[in-house]
N, C-alpha and C positions, 0 to 999 in steps of 0.2 A: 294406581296411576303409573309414574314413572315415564321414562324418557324409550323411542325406540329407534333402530338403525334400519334401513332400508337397502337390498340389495335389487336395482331395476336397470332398464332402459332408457328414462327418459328423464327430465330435469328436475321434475317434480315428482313426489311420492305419492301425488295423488290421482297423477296423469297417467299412472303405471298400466294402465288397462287397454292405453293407445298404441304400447309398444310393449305389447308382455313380455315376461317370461313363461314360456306356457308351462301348464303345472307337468304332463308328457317329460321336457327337458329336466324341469325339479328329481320326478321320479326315478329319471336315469341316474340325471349327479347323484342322488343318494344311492341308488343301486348300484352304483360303480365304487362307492366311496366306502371305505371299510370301516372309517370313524363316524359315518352317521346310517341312521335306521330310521325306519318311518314307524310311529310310535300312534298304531291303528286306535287305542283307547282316549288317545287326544283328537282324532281327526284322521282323515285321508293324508292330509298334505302336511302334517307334523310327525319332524323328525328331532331327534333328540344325537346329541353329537357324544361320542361314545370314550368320551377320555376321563381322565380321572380330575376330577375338579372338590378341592373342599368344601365347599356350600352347594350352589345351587346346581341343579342338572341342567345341562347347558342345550337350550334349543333354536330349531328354524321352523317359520311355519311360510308354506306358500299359501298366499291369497290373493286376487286381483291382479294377477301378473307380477307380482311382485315377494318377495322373501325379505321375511323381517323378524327380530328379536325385540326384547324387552332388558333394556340393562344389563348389555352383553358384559363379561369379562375381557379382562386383554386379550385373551388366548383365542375368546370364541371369536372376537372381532376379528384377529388375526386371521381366523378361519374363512371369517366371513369375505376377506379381501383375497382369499387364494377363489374362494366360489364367485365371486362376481368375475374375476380373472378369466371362469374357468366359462363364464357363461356369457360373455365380450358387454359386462354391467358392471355396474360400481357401485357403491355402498355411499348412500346417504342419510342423513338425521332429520327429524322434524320439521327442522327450518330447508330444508333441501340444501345444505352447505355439504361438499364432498369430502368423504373421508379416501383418503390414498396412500400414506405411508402407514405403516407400522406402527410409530409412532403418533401419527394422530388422534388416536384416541386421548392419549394424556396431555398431547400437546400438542393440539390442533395447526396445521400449517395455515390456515385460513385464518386463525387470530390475529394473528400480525396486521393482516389487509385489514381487517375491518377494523384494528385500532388507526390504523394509516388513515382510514376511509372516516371514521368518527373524528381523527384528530384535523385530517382534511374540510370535515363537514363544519365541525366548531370554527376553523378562521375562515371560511366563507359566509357565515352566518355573521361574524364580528364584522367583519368586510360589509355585508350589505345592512346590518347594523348602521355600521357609520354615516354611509352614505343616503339611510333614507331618515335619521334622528336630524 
C-alpha cells in the first residue's frame, strides 16, 4: 500500500484528467532532464530518477494527466517540486493538501492550519454545545 504524492493541474488528484498534464510534455521533461530516463520495462510513461540513493530506486510514473510516486524520499520530493515548477503544477498527497516548500515534507506548512482549524472547530462545537444543552 503506502501513501502517494501527486504532481497536477488541478485541486484534486483525482480530477487530474480535466486539466492534464499530457504524457507528450512528461516525455519531454524526462528527455530534456539528464537525471531521469524512461524505464521502457516498467511502462511507457515510467521514469526512474537517475541519482544515487541508498535503498530504493527513486521513480515518476505519468498517468491520467497526472505524475505520481509511491513513498517518495526528501530528495525525490524535492525533485518532484523543481518538475511541477517546471510544468506551471504543484505536488499534492492523498488528501489533496499542497506540498510547496522543501520542507514540507517533514514539516508540512499546512499542519499548523488544520491544527488552528481542529482547535477552531473543538470551541465552536463547546459553544454550540452550550447553547442547545
Amino acid at each position: 500500500m503506502g501513501w502517494e504524492l501527486h504532481i497536477l493541474r488541478t485541486e484534486n488528484w483525482f480530477d487530474s484528467a480535466n486539466e492534464p498534464i499530457k504524457s507528450e510534455e512528461w516525455l519531454q521533461l524526462v528527455d530534456s532532464d539528464e537525471e531521469l530516463s524512461i524505464d521502457k520495462k516498467n511502462g511507457d510513461f515510467f521514469a526512474t530518477w537517475n541519482v544515487h540513493q541508498p535503498h530504493d530506486e527513486p521513480w515518476l510514473e505519468w498517468c491520467d494527466g497526472r505524475i505520481y510516486t509511491k513513498q517518495p524520499c526528501e530528495a525525490l520530493y524535492c525533485k518532484m517540486l523543481q518538475i511541477a515548477s517546471k510544468l506551471d503544477a504543484f505536488v499534492v498527497d492523498d488528501d489533496d493538501r499542497k506540498y510547496l516548500l522543501p520542507s514540507d515534507l517533514r514539516n508540512p506548512s499546512w499542519a499548523s492550519l488544520s491544527a488552528d482549524t481542529v482547535k477552531k472547530g473543538s470551541l465552536w462545537r463547546k459553544l454550540i454545545s452550550k447553547l442547545f444543552s
